[in-house]
C-alpha positions in Angstrom: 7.1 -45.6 82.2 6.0 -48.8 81.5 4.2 -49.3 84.9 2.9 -45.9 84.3 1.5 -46.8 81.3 -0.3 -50.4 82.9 -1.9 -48.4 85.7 -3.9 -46.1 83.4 -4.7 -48.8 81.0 -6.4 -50.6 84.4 -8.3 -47.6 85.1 -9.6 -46.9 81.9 -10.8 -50.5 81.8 -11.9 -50.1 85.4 -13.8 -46.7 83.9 -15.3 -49.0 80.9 -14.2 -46.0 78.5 -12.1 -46.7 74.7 -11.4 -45.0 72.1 -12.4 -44.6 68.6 -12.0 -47.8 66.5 -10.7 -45.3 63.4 -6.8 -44.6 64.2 -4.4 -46.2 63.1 -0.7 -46.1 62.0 0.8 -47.8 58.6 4.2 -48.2 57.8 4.9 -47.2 54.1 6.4 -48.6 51.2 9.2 -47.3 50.3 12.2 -48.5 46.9 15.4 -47.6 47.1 18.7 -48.6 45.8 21.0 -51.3 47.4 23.7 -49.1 49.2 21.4 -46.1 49.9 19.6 -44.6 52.8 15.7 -45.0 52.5 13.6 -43.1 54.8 10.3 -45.6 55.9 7.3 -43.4 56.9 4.8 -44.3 59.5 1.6 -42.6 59.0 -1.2 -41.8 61.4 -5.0 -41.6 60.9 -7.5 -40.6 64.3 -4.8 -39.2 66.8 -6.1 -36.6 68.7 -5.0 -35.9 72.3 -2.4 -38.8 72.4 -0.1 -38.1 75.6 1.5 -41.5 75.9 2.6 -44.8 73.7 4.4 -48.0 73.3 5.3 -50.1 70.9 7.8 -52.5 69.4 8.6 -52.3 65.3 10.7 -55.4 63.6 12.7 -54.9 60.6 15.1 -57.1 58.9 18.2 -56.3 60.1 19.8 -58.4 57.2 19.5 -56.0 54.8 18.6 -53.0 56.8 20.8 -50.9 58.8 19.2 -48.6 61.6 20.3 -44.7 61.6 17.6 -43.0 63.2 14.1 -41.7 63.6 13.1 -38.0 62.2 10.1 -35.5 60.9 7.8 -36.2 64.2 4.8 -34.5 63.7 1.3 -33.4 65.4 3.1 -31.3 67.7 5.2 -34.9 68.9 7.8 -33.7 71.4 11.3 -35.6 69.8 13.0 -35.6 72.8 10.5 -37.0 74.8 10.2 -40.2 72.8 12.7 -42.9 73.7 13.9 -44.8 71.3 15.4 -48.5 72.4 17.4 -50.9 69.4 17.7 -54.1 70.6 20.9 -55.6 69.5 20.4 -58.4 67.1 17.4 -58.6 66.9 16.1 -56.3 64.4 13.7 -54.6 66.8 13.1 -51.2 67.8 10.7 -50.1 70.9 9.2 -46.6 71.2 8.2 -45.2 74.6 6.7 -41.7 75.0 5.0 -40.0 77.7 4.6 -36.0 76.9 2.7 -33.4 75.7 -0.2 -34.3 73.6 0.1 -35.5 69.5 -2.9 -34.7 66.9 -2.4 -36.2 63.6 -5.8 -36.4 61.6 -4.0 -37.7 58.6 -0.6 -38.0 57.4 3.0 -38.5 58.7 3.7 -39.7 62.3 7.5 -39.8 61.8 10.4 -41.4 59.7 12.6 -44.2 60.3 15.5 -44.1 58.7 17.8 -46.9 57.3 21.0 -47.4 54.7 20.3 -50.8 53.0 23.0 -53.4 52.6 24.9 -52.8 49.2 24.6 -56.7 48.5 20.8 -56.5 49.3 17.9 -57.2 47.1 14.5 -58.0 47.3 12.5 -56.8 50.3 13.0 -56.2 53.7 9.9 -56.3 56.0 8.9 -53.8 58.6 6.4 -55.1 60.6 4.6 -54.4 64.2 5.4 -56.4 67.3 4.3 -56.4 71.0 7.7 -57.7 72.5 9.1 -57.0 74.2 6.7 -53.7 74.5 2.9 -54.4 73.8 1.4 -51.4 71.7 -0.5 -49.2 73.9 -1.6 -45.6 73.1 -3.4 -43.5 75.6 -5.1 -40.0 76.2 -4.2 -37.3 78.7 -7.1 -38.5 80.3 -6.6 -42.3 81.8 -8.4 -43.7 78.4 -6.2 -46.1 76.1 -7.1 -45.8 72.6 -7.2 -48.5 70.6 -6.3 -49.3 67.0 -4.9 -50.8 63.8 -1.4 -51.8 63.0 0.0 -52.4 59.2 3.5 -53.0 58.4 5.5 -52.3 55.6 8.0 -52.9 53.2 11.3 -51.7 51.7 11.7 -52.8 48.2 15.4 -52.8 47.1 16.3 -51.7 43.7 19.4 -52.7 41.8 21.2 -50.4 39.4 21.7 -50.8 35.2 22.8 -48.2 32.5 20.4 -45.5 31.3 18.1 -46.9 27.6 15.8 -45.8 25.8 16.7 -42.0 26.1 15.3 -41.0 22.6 13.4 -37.2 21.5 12.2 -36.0 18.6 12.1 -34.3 16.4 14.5 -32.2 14.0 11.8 -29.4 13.0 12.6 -26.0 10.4 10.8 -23.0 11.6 11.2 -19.2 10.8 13.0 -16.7 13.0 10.9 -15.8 16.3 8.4 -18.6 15.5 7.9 -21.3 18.8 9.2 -24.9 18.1 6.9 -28.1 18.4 7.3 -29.7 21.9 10.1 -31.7 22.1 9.0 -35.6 23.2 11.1 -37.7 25.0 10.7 -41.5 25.3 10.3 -42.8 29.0 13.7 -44.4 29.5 15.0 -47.4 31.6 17.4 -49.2 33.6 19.1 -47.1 36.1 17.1 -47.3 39.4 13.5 -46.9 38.0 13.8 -43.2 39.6 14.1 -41.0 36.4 15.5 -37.1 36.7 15.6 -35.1 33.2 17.6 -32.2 32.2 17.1 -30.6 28.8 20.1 -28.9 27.5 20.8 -26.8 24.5 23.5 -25.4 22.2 23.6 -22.9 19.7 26.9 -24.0 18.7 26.4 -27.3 17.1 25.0 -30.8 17.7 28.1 -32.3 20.1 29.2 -28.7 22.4 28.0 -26.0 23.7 25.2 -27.3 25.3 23.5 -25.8 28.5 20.8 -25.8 30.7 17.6 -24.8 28.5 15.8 -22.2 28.9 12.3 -22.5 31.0 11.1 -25.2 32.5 13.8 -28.4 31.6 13.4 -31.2 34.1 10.5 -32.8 32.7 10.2 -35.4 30.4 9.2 -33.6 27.7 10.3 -29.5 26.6 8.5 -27.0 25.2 10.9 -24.3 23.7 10.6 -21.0 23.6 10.7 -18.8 20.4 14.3 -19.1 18.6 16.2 -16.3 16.8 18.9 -18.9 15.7 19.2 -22.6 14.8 19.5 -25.0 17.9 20.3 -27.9 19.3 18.5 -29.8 22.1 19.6 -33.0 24.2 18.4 -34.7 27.5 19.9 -35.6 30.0 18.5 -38.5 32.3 19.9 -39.4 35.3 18.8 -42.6 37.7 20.9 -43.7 40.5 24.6 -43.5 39.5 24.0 -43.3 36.3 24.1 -40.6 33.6 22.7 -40.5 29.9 22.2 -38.0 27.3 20.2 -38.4 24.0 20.9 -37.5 20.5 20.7 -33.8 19.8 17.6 -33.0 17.6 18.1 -29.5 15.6 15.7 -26.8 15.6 17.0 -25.0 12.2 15.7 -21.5 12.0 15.4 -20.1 8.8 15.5 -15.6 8.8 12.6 -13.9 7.8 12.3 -12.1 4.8 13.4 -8.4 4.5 9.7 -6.9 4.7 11.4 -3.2 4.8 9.2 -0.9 2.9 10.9 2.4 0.9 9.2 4.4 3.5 7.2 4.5 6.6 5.6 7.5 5.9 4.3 8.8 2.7 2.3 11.9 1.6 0.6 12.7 -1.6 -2.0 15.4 -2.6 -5.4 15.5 -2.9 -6.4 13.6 -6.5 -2.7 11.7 -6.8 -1.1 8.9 -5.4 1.8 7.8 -4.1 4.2 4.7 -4.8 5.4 2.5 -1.4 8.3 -0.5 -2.9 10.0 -3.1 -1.3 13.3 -4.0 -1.8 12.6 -6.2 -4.3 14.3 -9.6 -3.9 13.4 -11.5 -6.6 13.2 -14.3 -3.9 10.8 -13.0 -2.2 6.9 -12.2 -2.9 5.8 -9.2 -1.5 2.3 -8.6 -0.5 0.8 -5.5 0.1 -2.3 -5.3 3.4 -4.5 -2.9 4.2 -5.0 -1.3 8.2 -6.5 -4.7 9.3 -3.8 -6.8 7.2 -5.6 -7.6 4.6 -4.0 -8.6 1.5 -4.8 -5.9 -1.4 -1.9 -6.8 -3.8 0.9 -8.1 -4.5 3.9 -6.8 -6.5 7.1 -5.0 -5.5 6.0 -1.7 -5.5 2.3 -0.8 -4.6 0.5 2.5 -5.7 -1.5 4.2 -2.9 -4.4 7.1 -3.6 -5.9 6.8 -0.1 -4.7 7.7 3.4 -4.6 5.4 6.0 -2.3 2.7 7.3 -0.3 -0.5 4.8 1.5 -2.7 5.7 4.4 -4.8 3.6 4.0 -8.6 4.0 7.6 -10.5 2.7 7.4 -14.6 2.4 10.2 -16.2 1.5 11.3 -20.2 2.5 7.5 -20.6 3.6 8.7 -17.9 6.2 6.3 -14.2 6.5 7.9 -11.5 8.2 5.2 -8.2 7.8 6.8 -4.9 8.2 5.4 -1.7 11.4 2.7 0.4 10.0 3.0 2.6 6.8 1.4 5.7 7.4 0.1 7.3 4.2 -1.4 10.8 4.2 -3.5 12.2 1.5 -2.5 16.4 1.9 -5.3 18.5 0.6 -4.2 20.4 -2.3 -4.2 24.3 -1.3 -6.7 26.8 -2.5 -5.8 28.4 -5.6 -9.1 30.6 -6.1 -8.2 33.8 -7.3 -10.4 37.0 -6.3 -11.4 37.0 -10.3 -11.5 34.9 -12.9 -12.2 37.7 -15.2 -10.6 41.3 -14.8 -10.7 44.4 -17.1 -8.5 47.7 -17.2 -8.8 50.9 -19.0 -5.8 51.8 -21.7 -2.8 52.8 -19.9 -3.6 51.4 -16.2 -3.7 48.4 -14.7 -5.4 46.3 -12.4 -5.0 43.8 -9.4 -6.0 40.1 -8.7 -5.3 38.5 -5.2 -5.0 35.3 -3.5 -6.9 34.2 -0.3 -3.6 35.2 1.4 -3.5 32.1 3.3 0.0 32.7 5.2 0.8 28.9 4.8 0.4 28.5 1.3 3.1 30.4 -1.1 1.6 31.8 -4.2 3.2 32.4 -7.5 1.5 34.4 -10.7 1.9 32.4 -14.1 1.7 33.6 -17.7 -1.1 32.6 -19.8 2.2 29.9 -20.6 2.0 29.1 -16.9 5.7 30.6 -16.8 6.2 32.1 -13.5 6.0 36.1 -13.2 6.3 36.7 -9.7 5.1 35.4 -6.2 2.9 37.2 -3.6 -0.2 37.7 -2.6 -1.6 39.9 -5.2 -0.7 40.5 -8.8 -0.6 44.3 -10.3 -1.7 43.2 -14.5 -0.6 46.2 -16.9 -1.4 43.9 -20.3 -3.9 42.1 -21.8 -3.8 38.0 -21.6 -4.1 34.9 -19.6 -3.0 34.5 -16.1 -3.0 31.8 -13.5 -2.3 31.5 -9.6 0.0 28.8 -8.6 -0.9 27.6 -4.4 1.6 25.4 -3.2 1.6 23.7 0.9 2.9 20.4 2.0 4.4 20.1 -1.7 1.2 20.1 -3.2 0.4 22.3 -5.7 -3.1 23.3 -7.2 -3.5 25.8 -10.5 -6.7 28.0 -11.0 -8.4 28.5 -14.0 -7.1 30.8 -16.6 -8.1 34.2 -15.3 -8.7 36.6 -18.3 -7.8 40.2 -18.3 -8.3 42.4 -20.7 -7.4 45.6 -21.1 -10.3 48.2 -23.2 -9.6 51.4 -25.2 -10.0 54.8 -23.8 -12.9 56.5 -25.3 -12.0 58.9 -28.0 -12.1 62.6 -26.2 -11.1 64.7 -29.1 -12.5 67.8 -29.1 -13.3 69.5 -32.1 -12.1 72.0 -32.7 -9.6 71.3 -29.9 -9.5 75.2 -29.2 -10.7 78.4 -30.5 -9.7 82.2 -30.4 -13.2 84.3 -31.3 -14.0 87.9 -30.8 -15.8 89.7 -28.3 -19.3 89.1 -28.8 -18.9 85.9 -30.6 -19.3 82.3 -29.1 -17.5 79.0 -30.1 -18.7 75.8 -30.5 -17.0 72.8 -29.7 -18.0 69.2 -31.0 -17.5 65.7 -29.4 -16.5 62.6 -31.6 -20.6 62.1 -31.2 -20.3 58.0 -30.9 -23.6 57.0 -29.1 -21.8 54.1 -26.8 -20.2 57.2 -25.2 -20.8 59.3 -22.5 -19.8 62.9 -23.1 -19.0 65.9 -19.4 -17.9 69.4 -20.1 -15.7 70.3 -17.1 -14.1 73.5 -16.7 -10.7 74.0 -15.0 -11.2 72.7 -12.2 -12.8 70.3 -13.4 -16.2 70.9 -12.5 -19.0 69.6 -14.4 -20.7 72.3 -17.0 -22.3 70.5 -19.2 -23.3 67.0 -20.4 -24.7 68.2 -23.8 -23.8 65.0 -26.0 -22.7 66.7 -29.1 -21.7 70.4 -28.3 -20.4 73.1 -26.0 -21.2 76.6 -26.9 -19.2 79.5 -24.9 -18.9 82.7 -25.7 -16.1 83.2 -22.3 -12.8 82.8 -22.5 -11.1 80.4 -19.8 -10.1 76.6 -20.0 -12.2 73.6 -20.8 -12.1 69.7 -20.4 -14.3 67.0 -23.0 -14.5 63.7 -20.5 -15.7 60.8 -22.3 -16.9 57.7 -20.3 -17.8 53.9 -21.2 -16.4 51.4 -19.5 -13.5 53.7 -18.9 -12.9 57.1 -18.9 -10.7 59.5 -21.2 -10.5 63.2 -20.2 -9.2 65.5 -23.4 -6.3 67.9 -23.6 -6.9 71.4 -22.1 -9.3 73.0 -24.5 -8.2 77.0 -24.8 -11.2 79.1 -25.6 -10.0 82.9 -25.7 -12.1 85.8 -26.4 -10.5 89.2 -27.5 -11.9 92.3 -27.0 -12.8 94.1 -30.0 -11.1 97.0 -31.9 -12.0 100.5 -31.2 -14.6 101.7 -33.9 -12.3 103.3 -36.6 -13.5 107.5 -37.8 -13.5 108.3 -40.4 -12.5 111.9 -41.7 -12.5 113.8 -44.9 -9.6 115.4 -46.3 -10.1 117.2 -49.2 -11.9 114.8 -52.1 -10.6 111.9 -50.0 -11.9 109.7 -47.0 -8.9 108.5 -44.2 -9.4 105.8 -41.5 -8.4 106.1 -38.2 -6.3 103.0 -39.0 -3.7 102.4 -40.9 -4.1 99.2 -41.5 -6.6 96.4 -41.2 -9.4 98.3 -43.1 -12.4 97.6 -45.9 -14.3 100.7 -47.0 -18.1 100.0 -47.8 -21.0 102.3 -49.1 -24.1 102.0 -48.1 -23.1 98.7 -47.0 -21.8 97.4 -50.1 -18.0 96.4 -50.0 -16.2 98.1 -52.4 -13.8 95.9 -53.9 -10.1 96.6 -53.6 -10.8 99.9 -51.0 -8.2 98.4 -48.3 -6.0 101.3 -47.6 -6.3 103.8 -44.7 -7.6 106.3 -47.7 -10.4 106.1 -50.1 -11.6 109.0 -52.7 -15.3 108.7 -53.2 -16.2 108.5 -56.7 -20.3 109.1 -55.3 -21.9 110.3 -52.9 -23.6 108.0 -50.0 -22.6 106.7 -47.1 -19.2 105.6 -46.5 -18.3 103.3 -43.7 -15.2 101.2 -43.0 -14.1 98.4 -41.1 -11.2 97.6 -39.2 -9.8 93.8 -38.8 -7.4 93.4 -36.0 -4.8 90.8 -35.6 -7.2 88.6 -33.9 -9.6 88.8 -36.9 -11.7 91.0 -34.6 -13.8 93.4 -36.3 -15.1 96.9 -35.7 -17.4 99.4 -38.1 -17.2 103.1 -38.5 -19.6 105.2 -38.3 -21.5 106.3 -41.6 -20.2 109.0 -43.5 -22.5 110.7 -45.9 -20.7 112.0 -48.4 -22.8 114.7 -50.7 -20.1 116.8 -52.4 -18.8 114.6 -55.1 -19.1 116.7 -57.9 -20.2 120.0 -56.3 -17.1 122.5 -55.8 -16.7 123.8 -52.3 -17.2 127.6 -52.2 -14.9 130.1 -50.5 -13.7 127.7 -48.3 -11.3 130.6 -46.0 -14.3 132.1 -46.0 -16.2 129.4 -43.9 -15.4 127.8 -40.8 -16.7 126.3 -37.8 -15.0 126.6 -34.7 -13.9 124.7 -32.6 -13.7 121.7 -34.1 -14.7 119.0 -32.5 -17.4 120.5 -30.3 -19.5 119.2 -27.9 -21.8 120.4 -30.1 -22.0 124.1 -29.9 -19.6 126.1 -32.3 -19.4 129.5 -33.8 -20.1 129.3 -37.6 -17.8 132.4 -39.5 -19.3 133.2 -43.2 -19.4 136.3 -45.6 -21.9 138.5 -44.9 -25.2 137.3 -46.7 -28.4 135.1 -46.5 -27.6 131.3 -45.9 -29.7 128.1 -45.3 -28.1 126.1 -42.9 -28.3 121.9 -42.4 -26.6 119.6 -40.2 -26.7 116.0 -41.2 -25.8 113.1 -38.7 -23.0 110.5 -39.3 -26.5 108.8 -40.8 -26.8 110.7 -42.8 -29.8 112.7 -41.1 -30.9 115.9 -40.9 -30.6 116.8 -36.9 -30.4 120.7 -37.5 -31.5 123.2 -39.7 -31.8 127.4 -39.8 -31.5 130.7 -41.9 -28.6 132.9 -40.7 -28.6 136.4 -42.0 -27.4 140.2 -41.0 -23.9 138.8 -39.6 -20.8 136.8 -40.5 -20.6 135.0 -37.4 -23.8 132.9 -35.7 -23.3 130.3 -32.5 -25.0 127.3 -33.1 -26.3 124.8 -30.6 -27.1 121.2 -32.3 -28.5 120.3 -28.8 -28.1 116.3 -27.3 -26.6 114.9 -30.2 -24.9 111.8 -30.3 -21.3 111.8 -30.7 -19.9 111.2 -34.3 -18.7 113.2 -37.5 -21.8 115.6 -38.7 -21.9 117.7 -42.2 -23.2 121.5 -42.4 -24.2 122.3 -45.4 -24.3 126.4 -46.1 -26.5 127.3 -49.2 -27.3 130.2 -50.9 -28.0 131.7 -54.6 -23.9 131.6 -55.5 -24.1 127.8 -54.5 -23.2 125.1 -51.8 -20.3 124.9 -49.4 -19.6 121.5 -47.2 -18.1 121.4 -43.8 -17.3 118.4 -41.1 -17.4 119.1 -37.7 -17.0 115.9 -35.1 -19.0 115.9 -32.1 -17.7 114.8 -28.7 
C-alpha cells in the first residue's frame, strides 16, 4: 500500500498537479474524567474525492489507553482503513486505499480511549510522520496537501456536588402558574452538570418525582398547580449525586364565586335578585358581559337582560364564576276588547282577550278577585272588571274596564188594554218621555206606527208599545177587543104602556131627553112625543130604538073590537076592518111622520098599500065625528 501510495505521489509530482491548500484535519479537545472512556474527534475541512491516506497519530500512552477507532464519515469505507498500534510507543498509523471520502466540514472519525484512573493533567495527541509520512491522495494520481493540528485530552478529577441552591418558596392561588424556579450553577463533581427537577405533593422530604414538562435544565418553569408543592433538584456530575432543598409552592383555593343561579328571568319593568353565598370572608363583585365591575355586595339586583358574572376574592385570590344569563320576559298583553262596555236591564254582555293561546287569562272583580279564567268574560252586573295575562310567570293587569248596565225604557202602555164597542176606537198613550223612541207593532210584530204619543184603533186584535234608547223594552200584549153591538131594541105598545124588546139593559128617552129613573123593560107615557129606548149590553155596548110617537095620552081609544088591522106585521099592505061609516085615515112613521093618508067610506073593510116604507112600528090614526081611535102596525 505503501509503495502504492509513493508511486502516485511521483506521478503527480511528475504531472506538476496539487491540491487545494484549504483541507485540513484537527484533533479535538476533548475533558473527561480520570477512569473513563473519552472519545477524541478528528475533524476534516476540504476533502473531496480522497481515495487513499497515511498517516501516523502519537498519544500519550501514560495516561491513555487505546480501544478503538469509530463514527467514520464522508462515505469512509471502515473496513478498508487499517489501523496499526505500535506497541509502546504510543503511536497509531492509519492506511487506507478505497472508495472515495468527501468531508466539507465536520467529523472524520473518533478515537477512542479509557484514561488511567491515577491520571491527571493532559495527555497530548499529536501528528507524526513515523513511521508512516502523511500522505492523502485523489482517485486521480494527485496527492493533496494539507494542515495538521493536534490535540489534547484534559483529565478531570472528581469532588462532591456544591452549591445546589433554588428559590424560591412562592403563595399563589389555585390554577395560577408559579414564578420560574432558579437554580444556582453548582460545582465540584466533574464540571459536567445534569439536572433533574423533582416534585412532591406530599411534603418537603417524600414523595418526590420526576416534574412535570421540561426538568433537566438548570432552571423550571412549573406548570399551573391545583395543590401546594414541593420542588427539588437533582444534579448529577460524574459519580456523584445531589439534591437541593425543597422550596414550597403553597396554593391557596379560590374563593367560592358560585352564584344563586345561572339563569334568571324577570318581566318586563321588574328585576331580579342574583346572591352569592355570602362568606363574610369573601368580597363579592358583581361584572357586567365584558367583566366589568358594576357592584359589589352579596346579592346584586338585575333589571336588564344580558350576561353577569360573580367575581369572589378572598386571600388576594379571584376566582369569577361561568356566565349568568339573565332574561328580561316581556310581560303579556292584557288589552281587553273594551275598556268601556254597556248592557241593557236584564242581559248581559261580553269582553274578550286577544286569545293569545300561550298566555292564560283570568277575569278579576273591580277587587281584582278572580271570577273565572278564559278567553272571554259574559258581564250580567254593573261594576269594574279587569283581565289578568299571565306567560313565562309574568303577569300584566289592564285598566279597569267599566260596565254598566242602563234601564229599560219605560213601555207602559196606557191604558194597557181596552174593550170598546163596535164603531168606537181606542186610544192608547205612551209614557211620552222625549229621550225615547216609541214603535207600534202588531202581533207579529210588525211595525204600525211610530206616532210618539198615541195609537188609535178602532180593530180588535193584539198590540205591542216598543220603546228604544239605548236599549229597547217591548210592552206586555196590549188586548184591544171590539164587540159587536146589540140588536136595536122595538119598542111596542100595550095598552097605556110602552115594552122593550129587552128585558134588561134599557133607558127610555123622549124626544131625546132621558127620562130619569125609566130603566125597566116597561114605561107608561105620561105625554105624548116620541119615545125611544136604549139598550146597554154587558159590554157597555149600546143600541137605540126606533122613535115611537105616542099621540094617545089622554084621548080614549074607540071601539077597539071594532078596529083592526090585519096582519100584523105587514110588509106593508093590510086589510083595515071598521064599522061602517066615513073615516079619515093617517099613517105616521116610527118618526113620527105622516107617510099615508086617505078617506075610506061605503064599507067596513079597505086594503091599504103604504107603498116602499121602511121597516119599523107605524100608527094609523082613524077619525071621524064620534072621535079618534089609535092602532100600531109594524112593518117588515
Amino acid at each position: 500500500m505503501k509503495n502504492i501510495l509513493h508511486i502516485l505521489t511521483a506521478f503527480a509530482s511528475m504531472l506538476c498537479l496539487s491540491a487545494s491548500a484549504q483541507t485540513s484535519l484537527t484533533i479535538g479537545n476533548p475533558s473527561a474524567l480520570a477512569g473513563s472512556a473519552v472519545a477524541v474527534p478528528v475533524t476534516a475541512v476540504g476533502i473531496a474525492d480522497m481515495q487513499g491516506f497515511q498517516f501516523t497519530i502519537d498519544y500519550d500512552m501514560s495516561k491513555l489507553t487505546y480501544v478503538n477507532c469509530s463514527d467514520w464519515a464522508g462515505g469512509t469505507n471502515a473496513t478498508g482503513v487499517q489501523i496499526n498500534p505500535i506497541s509502546g510507543q504510543g503511536k497509531l498509523t492509519f492506511v487506507y486505499n478505497d472508495v472515495s471520502v468527501n468531508i466539507s466540514s465536520g467529523l472524520f472519525f473518533n478515537i477512542n480511549f479509557t484514561i488511567d484512573a491515577a491520571a491527571s493533567g493532559v495527555a497530548a495527541l499529536n501528528w507524526s510522520d513515523s513511521p508512516t509520512p502523511r500522505e492523502l491522495s485523489n482517485s486521480v494520481p494527485v496527492v493533496i496537501s494539507a494542515t495538521y493540528a493536534g490535540g489534547n485530552v484534559t483529565i478531570q478529577t472528581e469532588s462532591a456536588i456544591s452549591s445546589n441552591t433554588i428559590s424560591a418558596d412562592e403563595t399563589i392561588c389555585l390554577g395560577d402558574v408559579p414564578s420560574a424556579l432558579d437554580g444556582s450553577t453548582p460545582s465540584g463533581g466533574n464540571g459536567t452538570f445534569a439536572y433533574l427537577w423533582l416534585s412532591s405533593t406530599t411534603s418537603s422530604t417524600v414523595g418526590f418525582a420526576a416534574a412535570s414538562g421540561t426538568n433537566d435544565q438548570q432552571n423550571y418553569s412549573p406548570s399551573a398547580l391545583g395543590v401546594t408543592t414541593w420542588f427539588v433538584r437533582e444534579v448529577s456530575s460524574g459519580s456523584f449525586t445531589n439534591q437541593s432543598s425543597a422550596v414550597e409552592i403553597t396554593v391557596v383555593p379560590l374563593p367560592d364565586a358560585t352564584p344563586s343561579s345561572l339563569s334568571e328571568e324577570f318581566c318586563e319593568g321588574g328585576s331580579t335578585i342574583i346572591s352569592s353565598l355570602g362568606d363574610g370572608n369573601v368580597t363579592y363583585t358583581w361584572l357586567d358581559g365584558n367583566q366589568n365591575p358594576i357592584t359589589t355586595g352579596n346579592d346584586f339586583t338585575v333589571s336588564a337582560s344580558g350576561t353577569y358574572y360573580l367575581q369572589a376574592e378572598e386571600n388576594n385570590c379571584t376566582a369569577t364564576s361561568t356566565g349568568i344569563t339573565v332574561t328580561e320576559n316581556p310581560l303579556p298583553d292584557a288589552t281587553p276588547s273594551s275598556l268601556s262596555e254597556e248592557f241593557c236591564e236584564g242581559g248581559s254582555t261580553i269582553i274578550s282577550s286577544l286569545g293569545d293561546g300561550n298566555v292564560t287569562y283570568t277575569w278579576l272583580d273591580g277587587s281584582q278577585n278572580p271570577i273565572t279564567t278564559g278567553n272571554d268574560l259574559t258581564v250580567s252586573a254593573s261594576g269594574t272588571y279587569y283581565l289578568q295575562a299571565e306567560e313565562n310567570n309574568c303577569t300584566a293587569i289592564s285598566t279597569g274596564i267599566t260596565v254598566a248596565e242602563n234601564p229599560l225604557p219605560d213601555a207602559t202602555p196606557n191604558p194597557s188594554s181596552a174593550s170598546l164597542c163596535e164603531g168606537q176606537t181606542a186610544t192608547i198613550n205612551t209614557p211620552g218621555d222625549g229621550n225615547v223612541f216609541y214603535v207600534w207593532l202588531d202581533s207579529d210584530l210588525n211595525t204600525i206606527s211610530t206616532d210618539q204619543f198615541e195609537f188609535v184603533t178602532s180593530e180588535s186584535g193584539t198590540y205591542y208599545l216598543l220603546a228604544q234608547d239605548n236599549c229597547e223594552n217591548t210592552s206586555d200584549a196590549i188586548i184591544i177587543t171590539v164587540n159587536p153591538l146589540p140588536t136595536a131594541p122595538v119598542i111596542t105598545q100595550s095598552g097605556a104602556d110602552l115594552q122593550s124588546s129587552y128585558a134588561t139593559g134599557n133607558q127610555w128617552y123622549l124626544d131625546g131627553d132621558i127620562i130619569d129613573g125609566a130603566i125597566g123593560q116597561t114605561y107608561t107615557p105620561t105625554a105624548n112625543g116620541n119615545y125611544t129606548v136604549v139598550h146597554t149590553d154587558a159590554n157597555t155596548c149600546e143600541a137605540t130604538s126606533q122613535p115611537y110617537n105616542m099621540l094617545t095620552v089622554g084621548i080614549a081609544a074607540a071601539g077597539n073590537n071594532a078596529f083592526a088591522a090585519e096582519p100584523n106585521p105587514t110588509t106593508g099592505q093590510f086589510n083595515l076592518r071598521m064599522p061602517l061609516g066615513t073615516y079619515s085615515l093617517e099613517v105616521f112613521s116610527p118618526m113620527g111622520q105622516l107617510v099615508y093618508s086617505k078617506t075610506l067610506q061605503g064599507s067596513t073593510t079597505h086594503q091599504i098599500d103604504l107603498g116602499t116604507v121602511a121597516k119599523g112600528m107605524y100608527t094609523l090614526r082613524l077619525a071621524n065625528a064620534d072621535g079618534m081611535h089609535h092602532q100600531r102596525i109594524i112593518v117588515q
